[in-house]
N, C-alpha and C positions, 0 to 999 in steps of 0.2 A: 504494500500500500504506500501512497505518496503521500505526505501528512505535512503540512506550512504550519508552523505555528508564531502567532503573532506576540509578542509583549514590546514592553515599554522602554525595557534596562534588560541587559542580559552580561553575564561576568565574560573577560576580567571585569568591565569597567563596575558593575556593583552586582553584587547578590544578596538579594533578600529572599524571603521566604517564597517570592510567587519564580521571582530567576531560579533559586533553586529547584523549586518544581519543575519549570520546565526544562531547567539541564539535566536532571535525572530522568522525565520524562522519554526525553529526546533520545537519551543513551539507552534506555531501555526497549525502545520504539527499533532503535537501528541494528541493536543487538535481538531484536524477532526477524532482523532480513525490511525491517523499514525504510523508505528512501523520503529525508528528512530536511527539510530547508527551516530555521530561523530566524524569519524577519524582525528585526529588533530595532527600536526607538534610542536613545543616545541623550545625553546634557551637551556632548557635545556639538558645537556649532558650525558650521562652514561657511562660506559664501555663495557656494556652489550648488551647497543642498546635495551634495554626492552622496555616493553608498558606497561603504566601504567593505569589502567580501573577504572573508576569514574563517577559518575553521577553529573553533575552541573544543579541545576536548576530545577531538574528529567529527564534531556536529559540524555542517554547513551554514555558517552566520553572512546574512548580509543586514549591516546596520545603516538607518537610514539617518542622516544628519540632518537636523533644521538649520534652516538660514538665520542669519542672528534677530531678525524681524519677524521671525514666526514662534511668538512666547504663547507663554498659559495665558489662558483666560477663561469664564467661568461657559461660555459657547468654546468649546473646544475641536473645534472642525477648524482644518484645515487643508482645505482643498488640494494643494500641489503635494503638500506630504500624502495625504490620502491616495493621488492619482501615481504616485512613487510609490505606493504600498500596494497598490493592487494591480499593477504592472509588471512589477519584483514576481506578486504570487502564481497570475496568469503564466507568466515566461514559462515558472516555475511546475504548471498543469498538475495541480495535488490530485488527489482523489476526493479529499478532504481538507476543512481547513479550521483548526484551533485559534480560537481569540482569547487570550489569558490577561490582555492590559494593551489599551490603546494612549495611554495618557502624553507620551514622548511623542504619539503618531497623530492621530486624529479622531475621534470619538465616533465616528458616523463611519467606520471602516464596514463594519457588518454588513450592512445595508449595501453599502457599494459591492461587497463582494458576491453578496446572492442579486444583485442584479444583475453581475458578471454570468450568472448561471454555476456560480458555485457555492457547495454547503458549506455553512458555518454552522459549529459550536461553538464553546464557551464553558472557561470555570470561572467562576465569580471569585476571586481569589479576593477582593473587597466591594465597595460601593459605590467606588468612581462613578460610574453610569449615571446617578443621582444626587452624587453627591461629592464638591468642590474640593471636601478635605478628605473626602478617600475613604473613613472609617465611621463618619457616623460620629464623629465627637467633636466637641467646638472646643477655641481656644483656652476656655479655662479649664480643659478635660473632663468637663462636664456631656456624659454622652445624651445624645437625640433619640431616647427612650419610646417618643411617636413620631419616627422617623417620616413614615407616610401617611399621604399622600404628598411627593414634594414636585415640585417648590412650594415654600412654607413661606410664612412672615418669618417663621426661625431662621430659615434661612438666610434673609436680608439681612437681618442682624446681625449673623454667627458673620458670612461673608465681606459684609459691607465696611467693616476697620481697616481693609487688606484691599481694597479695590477704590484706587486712586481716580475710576472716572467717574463715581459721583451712583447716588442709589437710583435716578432714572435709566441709566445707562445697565445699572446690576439688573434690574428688573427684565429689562428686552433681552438682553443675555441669560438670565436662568429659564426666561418664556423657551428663548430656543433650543436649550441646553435640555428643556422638559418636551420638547419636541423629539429632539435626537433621542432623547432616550426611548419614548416610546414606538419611534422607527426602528431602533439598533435590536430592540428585542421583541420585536416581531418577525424580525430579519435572521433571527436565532433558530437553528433548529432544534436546538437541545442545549440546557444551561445545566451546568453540574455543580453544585454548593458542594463545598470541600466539607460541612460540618451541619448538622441539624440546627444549628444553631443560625445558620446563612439562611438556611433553606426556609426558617420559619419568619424571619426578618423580609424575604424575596414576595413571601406567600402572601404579606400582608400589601403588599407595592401593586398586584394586581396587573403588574408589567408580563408576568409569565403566567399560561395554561397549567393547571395542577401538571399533566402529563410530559411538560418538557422541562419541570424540573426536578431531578432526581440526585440524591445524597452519595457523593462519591468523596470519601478523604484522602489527601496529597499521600503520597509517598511518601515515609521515613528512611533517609538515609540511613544504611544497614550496611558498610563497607565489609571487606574480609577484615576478620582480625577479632582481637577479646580486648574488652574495656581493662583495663588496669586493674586491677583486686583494692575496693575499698580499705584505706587502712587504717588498722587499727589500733586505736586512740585508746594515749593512757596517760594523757594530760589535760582533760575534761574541757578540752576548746569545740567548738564550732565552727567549721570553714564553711560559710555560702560561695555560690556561684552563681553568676548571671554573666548571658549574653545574645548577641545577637545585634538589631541596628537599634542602637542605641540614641533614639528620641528622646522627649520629653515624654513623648502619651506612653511611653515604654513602662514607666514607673518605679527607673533608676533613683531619682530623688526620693521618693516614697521609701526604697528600700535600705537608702543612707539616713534617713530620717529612724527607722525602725531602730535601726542599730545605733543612734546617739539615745532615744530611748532608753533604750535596753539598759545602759550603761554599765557594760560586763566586756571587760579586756580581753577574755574569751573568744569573742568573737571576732572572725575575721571574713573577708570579702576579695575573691576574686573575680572582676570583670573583662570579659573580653567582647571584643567588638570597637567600633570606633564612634563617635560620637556624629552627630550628622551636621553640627556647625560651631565654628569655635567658641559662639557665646554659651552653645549647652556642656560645651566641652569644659567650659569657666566655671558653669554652674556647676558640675559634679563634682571637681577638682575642690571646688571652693565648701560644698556640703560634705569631704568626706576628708577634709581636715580632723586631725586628731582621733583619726579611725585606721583600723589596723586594714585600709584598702589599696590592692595591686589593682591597676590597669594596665591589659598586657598588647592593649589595642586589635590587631589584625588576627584573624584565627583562619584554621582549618577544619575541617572533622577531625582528622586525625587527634587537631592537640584537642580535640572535647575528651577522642577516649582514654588520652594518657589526663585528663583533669577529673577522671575517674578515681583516679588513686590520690588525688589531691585534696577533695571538697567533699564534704560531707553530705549538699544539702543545694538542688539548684530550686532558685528565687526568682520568677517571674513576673510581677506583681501589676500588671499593664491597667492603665487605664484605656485604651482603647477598645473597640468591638472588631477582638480579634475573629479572623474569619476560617483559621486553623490551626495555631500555634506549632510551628515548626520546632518552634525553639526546643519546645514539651517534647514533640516527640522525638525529639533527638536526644532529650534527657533520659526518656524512658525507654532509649534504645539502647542505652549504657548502661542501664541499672541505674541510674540517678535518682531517689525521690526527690519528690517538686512541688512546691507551694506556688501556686498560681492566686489572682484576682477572680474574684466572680464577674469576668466582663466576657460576652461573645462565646466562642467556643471552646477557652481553658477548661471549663469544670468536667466537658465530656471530654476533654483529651486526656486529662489527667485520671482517670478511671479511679482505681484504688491505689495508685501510687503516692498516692501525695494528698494533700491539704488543699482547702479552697475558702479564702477569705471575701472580706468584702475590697473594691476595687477604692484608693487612694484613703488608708485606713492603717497610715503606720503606728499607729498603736496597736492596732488588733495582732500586725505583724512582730510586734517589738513583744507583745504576750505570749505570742506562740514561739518567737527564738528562744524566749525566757525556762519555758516551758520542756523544749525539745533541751537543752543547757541541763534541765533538772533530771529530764527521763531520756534519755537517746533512744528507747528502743521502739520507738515507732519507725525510727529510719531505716528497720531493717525491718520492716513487717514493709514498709513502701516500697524497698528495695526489690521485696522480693515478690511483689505483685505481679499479673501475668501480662502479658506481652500480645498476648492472641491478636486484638485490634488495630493493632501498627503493620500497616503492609510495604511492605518491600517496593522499590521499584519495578521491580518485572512481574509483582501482583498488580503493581498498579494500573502499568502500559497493556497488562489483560484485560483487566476491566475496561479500559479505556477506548481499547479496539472491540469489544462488544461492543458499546454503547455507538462508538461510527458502524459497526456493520448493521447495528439498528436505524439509525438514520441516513446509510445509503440505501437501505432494502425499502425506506417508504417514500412513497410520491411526495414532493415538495409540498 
């Protein structure tokens, strides 16, 4: 089968939870005998607007550039990027074609491409479609609880601090932006929510048919190899971990806050991942003064499973409405217990491994380190919780190709 899949960012230049899906994806696709192209969106700029073609990985990348004049905005179509994107995929003649994030590309990609005469899917890996900041949470990380029907008056005001042309201007822009949407996903032939917890959020939006949308979770990276052997402590400390892209809505400050708290020497904190702008980088730097905190910035998989033998206990604590948590199930693919937020779809990734608090609640958090400090033995009752629900990527890219050979088998 010939499979395009479309996102926003794809590594080296960043990988998040939805790049990583689809790098694993891709590899698992081409490792069934799949013939694989990755059109991928960029921060970087040109003048040219070129496409740069590349192989990462031995995936087929061609990444398309915007001209320095073709920035966000809350209408996110882009005409010449969009007609480079579906030009790219045409050449390209899929069988089928994956839309996982058009946000670097053009919002109204979908539509263009089934009017090409070719099928799209679609993983909702967040909200974009609807929504300006991507996850359903506004600046004070207060999340959109009744997210739909949008555009909202909440809207205007979550949006309206950030948008320099003025709120007559925001308004004709989300008009159209609530147009695209409801063209992009009738242009769909099948949306997959990575988590029940998408899917239930999707359901209330009235943009999808019950039947095209159905509950599929990301792939956990599952490398060859054994996590490091937990070790074991006979100096009554506590090592947390977190990582991942480390935002604000991530709820890195929340989790330096727990731990001034707590105020037990005991505990300490490793972070990895990199900060996503120097002022948050100032801010963490500056909340985790006088705390026994490493930042070790850039990671791989690999150093998570040698941070098996390091940390006791990973911390997730997000304020956002996560739409699969990657992070978790990388945790739980280590043997890591994990204390996540009650935001989006942590509480179902985290099954019985771990703890599930309320989301931007560092006290509750500062309770339970205090807690686990007095009695450790729940970390090994988490430890050793079952693993069944985390698939692989070559269970994933299974399921995945049912789901196209179901929507090549039926009439448009």
């Amino acid at each position: 089968m010939k499979v395009a899949h479309i996102v926003h960012l794809f590594p080296p230049e960043f990988r998040g939870g939805t790049e990583a899906c689809v790098e694993l994806l891709a590899a698992a696709q081409r490792g069934r005998g799949d013939n694989v192209l990755v059109v991928a969106g960029s921060d970087v700029r040109d003048a040219r607007g070129s496409v740069r073609r590349e192989v990462v990985a031995g995936t087929a990348v061609a990444r398309v550039l915007r001209r320095p004049d073709e920035n966000y905005s809350m209408d996110w179509r882009h005409p010449r990027v969009a007609e480079q994107v579906v030009a790219l995929v045409r050449q390209f003649a899929p069988d089928i074609v994956h839309l996982h994030h058009a946000h670097n590309l053009s919002g109204d990609i979908a539509a263009r491409l089934t009017t090409a005469g070719l099928p799209v899917v679609t993983t909702l890996h967040d909200f974009t479609l609807v929504c300006a900041r991507f996850f359903l949470v506004r600046p004070d990380g207060e999340s959109c609880e009744h997210a739909f029907p949008l555009p909202s008056e909440r809207c205007v005001a979550c949006v309206l601090p950030d948008f320099p042309a003025g709120e007559e201007a925001l308004r004709i822009e989300m008009r159209a932006r609530a147009e695209t949407a409801r063209a992009e996903a009738a242009a769909l032939r099948l949306a997959l929510a990575p988590s029940e917890a998408v899917r239930a959020r999707w359901r209330r939006s009235g943009l999808f048919p019950e039947n095209r949308l159905v509950v599929l979770p990301n792939p956990a990276p599952l490398p060859a190899g054994r996590p490091a052997r937990p070790r074991a402590r006979d100096d009554g400390r506590l090592v947390l971990t977190t990582w991942g892209h480390l935002a604000p809505a991530k709820g890195v400050l929340d989790l330096l806050a727990a731990m001034r708290l707590a105020r037990d020497p005991r505990l300490a904190l490793l972070v990895l991942g990199e900060p996503v702008d120097a002022a948050h980088a100032e801010e963490l730097l500056d909340a985790a003064e006088g705390l026994d905190v490493v930042f070790r910035g850039r990671y791989s998989t690999a150093d998570l499973f040698a941070l098996r033998g390091e940390a006791d206990l990973a911390v997730f604590p997000s304020r956002a409405e996560e739409t699969f948590g990657l992070v978790v199930a990388e945790a739980r693919a280590i043997g890591m217990p994990v204390v996540v937020s009650d935001r989006g779809a942590l509480p179902e990734r985290v099954g019985e491994a771990g703890a599930v608090l309320p989301p931007g609640d560092p006290a509750a958090l500062a309770h339970l380190l205090a807690a686990l400090l007095a009695d450790p033995r729940p970390l090994a009752v988490w430890s050793a919780a079952p693993r069944d629900d985390l698939l692989t990527p070559e269970a994933h890219a299974a399921r995945v190709a049912d789901h196209y050979n179901r929507v090549l088998s039926e009439s448009p």
